[in-house]
Residue frames as a rotation matrix with the C-alpha (Angstrom) as fourth column:
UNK 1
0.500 0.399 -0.769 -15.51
0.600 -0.800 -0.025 -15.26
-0.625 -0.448 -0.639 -11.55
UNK 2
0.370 -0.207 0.906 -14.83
0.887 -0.212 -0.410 -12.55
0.277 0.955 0.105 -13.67
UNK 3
-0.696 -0.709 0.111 -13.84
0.634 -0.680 -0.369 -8.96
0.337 -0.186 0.923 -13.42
UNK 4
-0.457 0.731 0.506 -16.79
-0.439 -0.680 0.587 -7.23
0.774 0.046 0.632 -14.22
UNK 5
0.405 0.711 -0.575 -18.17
0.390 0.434 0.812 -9.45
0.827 -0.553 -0.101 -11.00
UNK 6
0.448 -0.090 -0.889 -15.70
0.866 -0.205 0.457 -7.61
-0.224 -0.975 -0.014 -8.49
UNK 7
-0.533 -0.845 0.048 -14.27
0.813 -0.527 -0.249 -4.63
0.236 -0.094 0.967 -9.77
UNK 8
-0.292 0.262 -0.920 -14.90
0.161 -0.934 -0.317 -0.82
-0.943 -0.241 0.230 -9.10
UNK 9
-0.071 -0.254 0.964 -17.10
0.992 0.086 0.096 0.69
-0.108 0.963 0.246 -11.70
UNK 10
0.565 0.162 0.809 -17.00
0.346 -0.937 -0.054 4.50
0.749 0.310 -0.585 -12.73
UNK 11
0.163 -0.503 -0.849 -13.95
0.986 0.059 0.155 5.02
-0.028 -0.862 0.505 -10.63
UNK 12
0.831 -0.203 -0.518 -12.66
0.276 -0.658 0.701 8.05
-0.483 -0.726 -0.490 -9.52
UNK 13
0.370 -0.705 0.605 -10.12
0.929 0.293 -0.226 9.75
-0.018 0.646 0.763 -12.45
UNK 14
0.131 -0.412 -0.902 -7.90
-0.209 -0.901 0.381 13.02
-0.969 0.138 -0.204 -12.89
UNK 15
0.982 -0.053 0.179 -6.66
0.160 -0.259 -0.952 14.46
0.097 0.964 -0.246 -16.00
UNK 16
0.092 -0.969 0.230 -3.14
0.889 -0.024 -0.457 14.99
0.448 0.247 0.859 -17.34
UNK 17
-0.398 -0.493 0.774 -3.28
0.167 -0.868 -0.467 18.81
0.902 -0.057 0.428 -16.51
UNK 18
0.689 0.571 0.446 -4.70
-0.148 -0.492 0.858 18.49
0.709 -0.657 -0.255 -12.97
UNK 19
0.277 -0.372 0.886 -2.68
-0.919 -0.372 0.131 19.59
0.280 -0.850 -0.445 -9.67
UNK 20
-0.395 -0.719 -0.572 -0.61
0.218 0.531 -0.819 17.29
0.892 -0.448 -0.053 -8.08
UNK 21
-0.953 -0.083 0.290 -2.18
-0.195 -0.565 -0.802 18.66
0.230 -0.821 0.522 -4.99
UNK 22
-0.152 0.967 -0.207 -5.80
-0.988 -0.143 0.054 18.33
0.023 0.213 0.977 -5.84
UNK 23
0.374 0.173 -0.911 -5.18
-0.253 0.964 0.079 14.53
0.892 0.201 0.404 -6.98
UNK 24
-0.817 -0.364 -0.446 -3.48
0.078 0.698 -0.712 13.75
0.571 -0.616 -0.542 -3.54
UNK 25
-0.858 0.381 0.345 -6.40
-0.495 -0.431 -0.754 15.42
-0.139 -0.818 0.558 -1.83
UNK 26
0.131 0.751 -0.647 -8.81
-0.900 0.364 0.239 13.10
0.415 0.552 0.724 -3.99
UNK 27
-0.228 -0.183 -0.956 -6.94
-0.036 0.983 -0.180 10.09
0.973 -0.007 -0.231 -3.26
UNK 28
-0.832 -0.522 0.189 -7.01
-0.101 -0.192 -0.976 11.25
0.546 -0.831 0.107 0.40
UNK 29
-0.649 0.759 -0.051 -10.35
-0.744 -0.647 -0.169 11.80
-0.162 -0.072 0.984 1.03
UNK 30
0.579 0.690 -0.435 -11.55
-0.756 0.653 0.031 9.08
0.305 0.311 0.900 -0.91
UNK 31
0.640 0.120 0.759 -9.49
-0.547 0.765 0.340 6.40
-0.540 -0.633 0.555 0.41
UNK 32
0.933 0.018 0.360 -7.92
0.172 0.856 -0.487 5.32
-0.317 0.516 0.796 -2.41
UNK 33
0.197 -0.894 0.402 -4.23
0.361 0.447 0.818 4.34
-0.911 -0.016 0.411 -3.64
UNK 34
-0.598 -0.133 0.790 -4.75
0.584 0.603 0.543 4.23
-0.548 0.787 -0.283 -7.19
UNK 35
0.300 0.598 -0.743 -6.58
-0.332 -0.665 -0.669 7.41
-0.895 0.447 -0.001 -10.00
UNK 36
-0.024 -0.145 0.989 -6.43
0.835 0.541 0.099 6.61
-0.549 0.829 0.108 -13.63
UNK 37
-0.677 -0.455 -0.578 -5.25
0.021 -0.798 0.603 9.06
-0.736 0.396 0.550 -15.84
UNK 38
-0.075 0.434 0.898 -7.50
0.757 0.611 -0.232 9.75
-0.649 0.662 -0.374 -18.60
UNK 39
-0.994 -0.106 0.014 -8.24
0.098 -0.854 0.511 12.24
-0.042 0.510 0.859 -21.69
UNK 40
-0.178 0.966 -0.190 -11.88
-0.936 -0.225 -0.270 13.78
-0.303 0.130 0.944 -22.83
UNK 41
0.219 0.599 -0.770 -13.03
-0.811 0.551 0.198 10.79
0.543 0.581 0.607 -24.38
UNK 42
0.544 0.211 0.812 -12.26
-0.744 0.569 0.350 8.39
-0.388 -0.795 0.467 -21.13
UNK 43
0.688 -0.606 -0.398 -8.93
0.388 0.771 -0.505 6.47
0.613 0.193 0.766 -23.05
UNK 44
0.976 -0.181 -0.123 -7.02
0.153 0.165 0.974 5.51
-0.156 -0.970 0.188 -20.63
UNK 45
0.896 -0.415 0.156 -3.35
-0.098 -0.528 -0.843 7.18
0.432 0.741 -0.514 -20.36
UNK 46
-0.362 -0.911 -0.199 -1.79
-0.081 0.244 -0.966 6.18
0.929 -0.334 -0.162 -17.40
UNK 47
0.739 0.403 -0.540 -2.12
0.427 0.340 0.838 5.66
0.521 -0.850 0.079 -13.70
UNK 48
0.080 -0.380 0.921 -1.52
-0.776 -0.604 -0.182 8.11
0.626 -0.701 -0.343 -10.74
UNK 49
0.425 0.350 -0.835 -0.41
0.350 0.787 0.508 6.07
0.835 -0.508 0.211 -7.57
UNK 50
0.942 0.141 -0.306 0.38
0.328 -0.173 0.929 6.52
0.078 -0.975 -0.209 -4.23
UNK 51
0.407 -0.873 -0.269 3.80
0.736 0.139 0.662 5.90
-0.541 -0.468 0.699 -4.83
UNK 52
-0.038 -0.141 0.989 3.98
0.538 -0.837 -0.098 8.84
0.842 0.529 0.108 -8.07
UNK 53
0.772 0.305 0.558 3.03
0.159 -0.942 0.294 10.76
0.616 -0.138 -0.776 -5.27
UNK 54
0.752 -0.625 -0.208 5.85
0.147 -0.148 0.978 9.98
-0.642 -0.766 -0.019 -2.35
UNK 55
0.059 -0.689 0.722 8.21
0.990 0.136 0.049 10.06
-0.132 0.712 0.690 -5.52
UNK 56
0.169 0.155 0.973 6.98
0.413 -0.908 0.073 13.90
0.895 0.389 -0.218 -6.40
UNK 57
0.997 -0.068 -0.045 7.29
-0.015 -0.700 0.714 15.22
-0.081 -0.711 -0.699 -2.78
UNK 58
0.393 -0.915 -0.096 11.12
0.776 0.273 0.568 14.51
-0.493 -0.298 0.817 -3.27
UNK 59
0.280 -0.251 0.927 11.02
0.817 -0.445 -0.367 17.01
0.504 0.860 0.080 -6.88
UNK 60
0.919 -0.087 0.383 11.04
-0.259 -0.868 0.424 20.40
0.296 -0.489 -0.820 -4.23
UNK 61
0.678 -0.720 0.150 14.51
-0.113 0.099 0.989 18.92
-0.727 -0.687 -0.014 -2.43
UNK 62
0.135 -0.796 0.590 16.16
0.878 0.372 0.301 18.06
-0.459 0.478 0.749 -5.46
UNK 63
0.626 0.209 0.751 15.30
0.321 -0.947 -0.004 21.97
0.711 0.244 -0.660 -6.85
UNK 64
0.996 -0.087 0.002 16.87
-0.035 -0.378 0.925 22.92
-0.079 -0.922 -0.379 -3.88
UNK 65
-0.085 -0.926 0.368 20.56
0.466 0.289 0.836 20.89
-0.881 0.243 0.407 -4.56
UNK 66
0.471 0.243 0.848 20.10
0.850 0.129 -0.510 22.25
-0.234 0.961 -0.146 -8.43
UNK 67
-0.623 -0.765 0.165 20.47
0.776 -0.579 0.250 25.12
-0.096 0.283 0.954 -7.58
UNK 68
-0.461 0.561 0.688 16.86
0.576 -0.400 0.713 26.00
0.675 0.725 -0.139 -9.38
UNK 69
-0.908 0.229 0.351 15.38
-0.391 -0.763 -0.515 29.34
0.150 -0.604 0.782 -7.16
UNK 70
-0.815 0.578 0.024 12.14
0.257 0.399 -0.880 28.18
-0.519 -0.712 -0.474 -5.52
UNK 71
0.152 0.684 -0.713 9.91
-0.392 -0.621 -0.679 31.07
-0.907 0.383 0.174 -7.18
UNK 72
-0.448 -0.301 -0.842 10.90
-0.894 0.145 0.424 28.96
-0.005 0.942 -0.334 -10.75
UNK 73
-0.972 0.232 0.047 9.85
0.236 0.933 0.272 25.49
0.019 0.275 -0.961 -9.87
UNK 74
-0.151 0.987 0.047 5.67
-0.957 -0.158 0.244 25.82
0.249 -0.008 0.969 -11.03
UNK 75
-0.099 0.173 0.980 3.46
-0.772 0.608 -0.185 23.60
-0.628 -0.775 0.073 -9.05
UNK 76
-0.801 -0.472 0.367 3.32
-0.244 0.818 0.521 19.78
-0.546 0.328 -0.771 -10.76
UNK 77
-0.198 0.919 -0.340 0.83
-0.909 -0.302 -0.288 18.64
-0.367 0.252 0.895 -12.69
UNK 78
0.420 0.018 0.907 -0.32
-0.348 0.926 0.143 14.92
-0.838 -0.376 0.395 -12.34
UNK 79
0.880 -0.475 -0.011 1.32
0.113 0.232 -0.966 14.70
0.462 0.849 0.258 -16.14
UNK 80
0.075 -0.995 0.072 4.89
-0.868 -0.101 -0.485 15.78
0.490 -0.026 -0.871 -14.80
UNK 81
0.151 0.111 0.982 4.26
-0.973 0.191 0.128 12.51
-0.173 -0.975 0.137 -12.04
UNK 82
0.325 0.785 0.527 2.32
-0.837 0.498 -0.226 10.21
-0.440 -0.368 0.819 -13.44
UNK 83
-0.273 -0.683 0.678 3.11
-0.179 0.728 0.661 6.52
-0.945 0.059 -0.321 -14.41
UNK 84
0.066 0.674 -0.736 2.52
-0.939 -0.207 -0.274 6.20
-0.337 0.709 0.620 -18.34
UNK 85
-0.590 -0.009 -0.807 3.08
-0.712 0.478 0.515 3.13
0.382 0.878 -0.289 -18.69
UNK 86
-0.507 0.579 0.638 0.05
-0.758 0.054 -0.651 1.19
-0.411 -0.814 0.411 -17.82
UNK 87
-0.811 0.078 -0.580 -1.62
-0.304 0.791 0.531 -2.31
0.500 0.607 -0.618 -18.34
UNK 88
-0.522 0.806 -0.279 -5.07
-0.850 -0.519 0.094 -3.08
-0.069 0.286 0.956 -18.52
UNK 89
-0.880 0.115 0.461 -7.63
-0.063 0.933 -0.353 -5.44
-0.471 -0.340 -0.814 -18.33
UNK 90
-0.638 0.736 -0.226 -10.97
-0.408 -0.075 0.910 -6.22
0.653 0.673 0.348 -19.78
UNK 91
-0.387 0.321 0.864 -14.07
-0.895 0.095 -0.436 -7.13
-0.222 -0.942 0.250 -17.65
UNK 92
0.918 0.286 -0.275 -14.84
-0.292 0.956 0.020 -10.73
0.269 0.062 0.961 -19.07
UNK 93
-0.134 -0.943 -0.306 -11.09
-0.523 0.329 -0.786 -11.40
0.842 0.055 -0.537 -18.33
UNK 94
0.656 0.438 -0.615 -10.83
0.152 0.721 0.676 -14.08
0.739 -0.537 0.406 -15.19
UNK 95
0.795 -0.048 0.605 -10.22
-0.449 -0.718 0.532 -12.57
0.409 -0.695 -0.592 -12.17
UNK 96
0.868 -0.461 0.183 -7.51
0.037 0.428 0.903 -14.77
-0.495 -0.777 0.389 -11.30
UNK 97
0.191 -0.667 0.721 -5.68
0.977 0.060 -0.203 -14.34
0.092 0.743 0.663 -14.09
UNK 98
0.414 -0.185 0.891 -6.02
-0.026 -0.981 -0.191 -10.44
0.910 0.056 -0.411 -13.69
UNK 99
0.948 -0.204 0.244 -4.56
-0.269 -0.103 0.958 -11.08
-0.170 -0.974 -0.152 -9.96
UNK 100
0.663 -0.719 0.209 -1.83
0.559 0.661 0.500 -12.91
-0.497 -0.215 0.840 -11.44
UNK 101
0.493 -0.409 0.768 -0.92
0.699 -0.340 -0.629 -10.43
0.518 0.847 0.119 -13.76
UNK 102
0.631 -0.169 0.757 -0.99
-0.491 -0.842 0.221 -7.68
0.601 -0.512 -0.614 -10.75
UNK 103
0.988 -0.053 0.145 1.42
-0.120 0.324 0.938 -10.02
-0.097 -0.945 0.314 -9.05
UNK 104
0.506 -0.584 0.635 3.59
0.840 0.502 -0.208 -10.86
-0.197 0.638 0.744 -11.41
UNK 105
0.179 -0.054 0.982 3.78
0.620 -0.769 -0.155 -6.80
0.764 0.637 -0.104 -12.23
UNK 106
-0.372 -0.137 -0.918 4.00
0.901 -0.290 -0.321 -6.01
-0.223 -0.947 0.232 -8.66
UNK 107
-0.918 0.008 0.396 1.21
0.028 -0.996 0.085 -3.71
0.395 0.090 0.914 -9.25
UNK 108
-0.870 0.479 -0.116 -1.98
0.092 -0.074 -0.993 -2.75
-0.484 -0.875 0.020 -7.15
UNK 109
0.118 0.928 -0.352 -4.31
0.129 -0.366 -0.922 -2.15
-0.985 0.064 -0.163 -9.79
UNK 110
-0.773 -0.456 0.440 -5.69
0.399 0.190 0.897 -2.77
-0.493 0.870 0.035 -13.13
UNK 111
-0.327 0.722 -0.610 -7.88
-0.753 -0.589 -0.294 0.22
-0.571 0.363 0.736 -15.14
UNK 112
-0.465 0.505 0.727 -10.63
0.584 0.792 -0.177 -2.12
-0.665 0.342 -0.664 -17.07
UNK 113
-0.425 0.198 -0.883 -11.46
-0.606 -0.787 0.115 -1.30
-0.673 0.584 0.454 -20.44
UNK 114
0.029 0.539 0.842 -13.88
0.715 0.577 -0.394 -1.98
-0.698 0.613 -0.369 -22.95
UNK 115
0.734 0.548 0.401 -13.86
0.672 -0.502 -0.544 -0.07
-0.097 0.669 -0.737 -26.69
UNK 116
-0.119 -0.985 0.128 -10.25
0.773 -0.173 -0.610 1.39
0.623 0.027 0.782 -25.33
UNK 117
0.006 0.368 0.930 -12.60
-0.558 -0.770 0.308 3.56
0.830 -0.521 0.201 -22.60
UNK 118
-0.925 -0.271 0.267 -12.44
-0.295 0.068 -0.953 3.16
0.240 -0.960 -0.143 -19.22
UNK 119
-0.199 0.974 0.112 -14.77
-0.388 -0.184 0.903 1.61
0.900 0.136 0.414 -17.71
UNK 120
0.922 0.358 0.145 -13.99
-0.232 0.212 0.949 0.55
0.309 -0.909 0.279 -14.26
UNK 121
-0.136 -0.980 0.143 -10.67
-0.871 0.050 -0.488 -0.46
0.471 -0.191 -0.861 -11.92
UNK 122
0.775 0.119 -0.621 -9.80
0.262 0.834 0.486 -3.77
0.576 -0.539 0.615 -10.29
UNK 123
0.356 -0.439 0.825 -7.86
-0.869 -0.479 0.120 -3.22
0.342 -0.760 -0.553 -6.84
UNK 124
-0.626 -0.701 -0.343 -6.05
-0.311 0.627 -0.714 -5.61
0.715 -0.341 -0.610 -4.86
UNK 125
-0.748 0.517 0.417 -9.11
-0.662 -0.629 -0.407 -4.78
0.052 -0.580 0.813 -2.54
UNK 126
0.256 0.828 -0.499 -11.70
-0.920 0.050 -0.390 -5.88
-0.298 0.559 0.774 -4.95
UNK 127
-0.192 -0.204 -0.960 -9.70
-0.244 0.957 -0.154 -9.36
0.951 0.204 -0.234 -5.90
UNK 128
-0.931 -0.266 -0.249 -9.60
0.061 0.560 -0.826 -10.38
0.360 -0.785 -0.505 -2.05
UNK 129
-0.548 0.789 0.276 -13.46
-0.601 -0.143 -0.786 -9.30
-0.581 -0.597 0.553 -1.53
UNK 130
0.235 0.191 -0.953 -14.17
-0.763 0.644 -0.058 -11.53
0.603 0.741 0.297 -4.78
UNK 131
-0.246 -0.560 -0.791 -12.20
-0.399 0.802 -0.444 -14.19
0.883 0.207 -0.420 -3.61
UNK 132
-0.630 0.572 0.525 -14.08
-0.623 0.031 -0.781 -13.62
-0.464 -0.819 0.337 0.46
UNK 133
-0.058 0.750 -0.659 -17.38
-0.974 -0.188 -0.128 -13.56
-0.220 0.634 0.741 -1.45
UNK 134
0.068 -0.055 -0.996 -16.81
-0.743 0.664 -0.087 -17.00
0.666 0.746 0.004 -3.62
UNK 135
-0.508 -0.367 -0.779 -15.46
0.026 0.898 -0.440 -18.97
0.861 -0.244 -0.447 -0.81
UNK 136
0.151 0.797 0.585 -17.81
0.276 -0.602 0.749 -17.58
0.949 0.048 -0.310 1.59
UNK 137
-0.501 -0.814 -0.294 -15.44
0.716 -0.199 -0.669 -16.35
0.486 -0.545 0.683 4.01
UNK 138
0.619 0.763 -0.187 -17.03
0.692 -0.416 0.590 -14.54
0.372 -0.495 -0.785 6.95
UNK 139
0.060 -0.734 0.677 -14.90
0.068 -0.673 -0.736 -10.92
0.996 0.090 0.010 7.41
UNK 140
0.729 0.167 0.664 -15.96
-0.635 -0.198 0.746 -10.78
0.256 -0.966 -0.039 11.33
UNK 141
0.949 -0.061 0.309 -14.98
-0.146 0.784 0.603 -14.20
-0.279 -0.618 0.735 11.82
UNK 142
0.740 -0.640 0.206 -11.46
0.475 0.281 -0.834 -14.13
0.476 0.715 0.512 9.86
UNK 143
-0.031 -0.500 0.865 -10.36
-0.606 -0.679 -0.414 -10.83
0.795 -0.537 -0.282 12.08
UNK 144
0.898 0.024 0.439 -11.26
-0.428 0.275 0.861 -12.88
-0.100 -0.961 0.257 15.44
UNK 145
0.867 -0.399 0.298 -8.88
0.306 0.899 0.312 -15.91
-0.393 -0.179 0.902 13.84
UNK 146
0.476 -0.783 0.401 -5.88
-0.106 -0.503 -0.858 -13.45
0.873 0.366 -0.322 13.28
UNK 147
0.687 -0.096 -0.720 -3.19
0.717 -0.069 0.693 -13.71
-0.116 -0.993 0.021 15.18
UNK 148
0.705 -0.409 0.579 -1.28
-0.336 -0.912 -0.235 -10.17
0.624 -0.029 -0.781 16.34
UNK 149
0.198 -0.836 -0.512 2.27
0.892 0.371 -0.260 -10.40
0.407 -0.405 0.819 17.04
């Protein structure tokens, strides 16, 4: 199985100079964890994530200890957050191998490029519905055979 057989394509991206506000309200809305950063021409630059974001709600308390007057700090912009360094995949790559990489990286998610453009994301999500899928793992019947402590 490949990438291009379970990931997300045409995902859901922000720009360097959008709100910090706006992009949580995207992720929010849409459900999702994970926004690739990109420029006009869709090369990937980096990767917004949940955690950039519980990291940035701290930036307003630490202004505060500085010293720095409220009316001075201007509102973030998913550049001042975001993670830039950021590691990639390709969609003929083999989905286990891209799983192992996100393990190994202890990271949730890999932007998928072809040509150095975006073209789609692989989630932690999207490996475990692959990996349903393949073995043909009924989702109803898996929740019954959980057990809750």
């Amino acid at each position: 199985m490949k990438v291009s057989d379970v990931m997300t394509k045409h995902p859901t991206v922000v720009h360097l100079d959008t709100p910090v506000k706006q992009a949580a309200e995207l992720m929010r809305t849409q459900g999702i964890r994970h926004l690739p950063v990109v420029d006009e021409a869709e090369h990937v630059l980096g990767m917004l994530t949940d955690r950039d974001l519980r990291h940035a709600a701290f930036v307003p308390m630490l202004g505060e200890h500085t010293g720095c007057p409220p009316h001075r700090a201007k509102a973030p912009r998913v550049r001042d957050v975001m993670t830039w360094s950021v590691v990639t995949t390709t969609a003929d790559t083999p989905v286990a191998q891209a799983a192992l990489t996100m393990f190994q990286r202890r990271i949730g998610s890999l932007p998928v490029v072809a040509d150095a453009r975006l073209v789609g994301i692989l989630t932690e999500r999207d490996v475990l519905a692959g990996l349903r899928k393949e073995h043909g793992v009924d989702a109803e019947a898996a929740e019954n055979d959980l057990l809750l402590w």
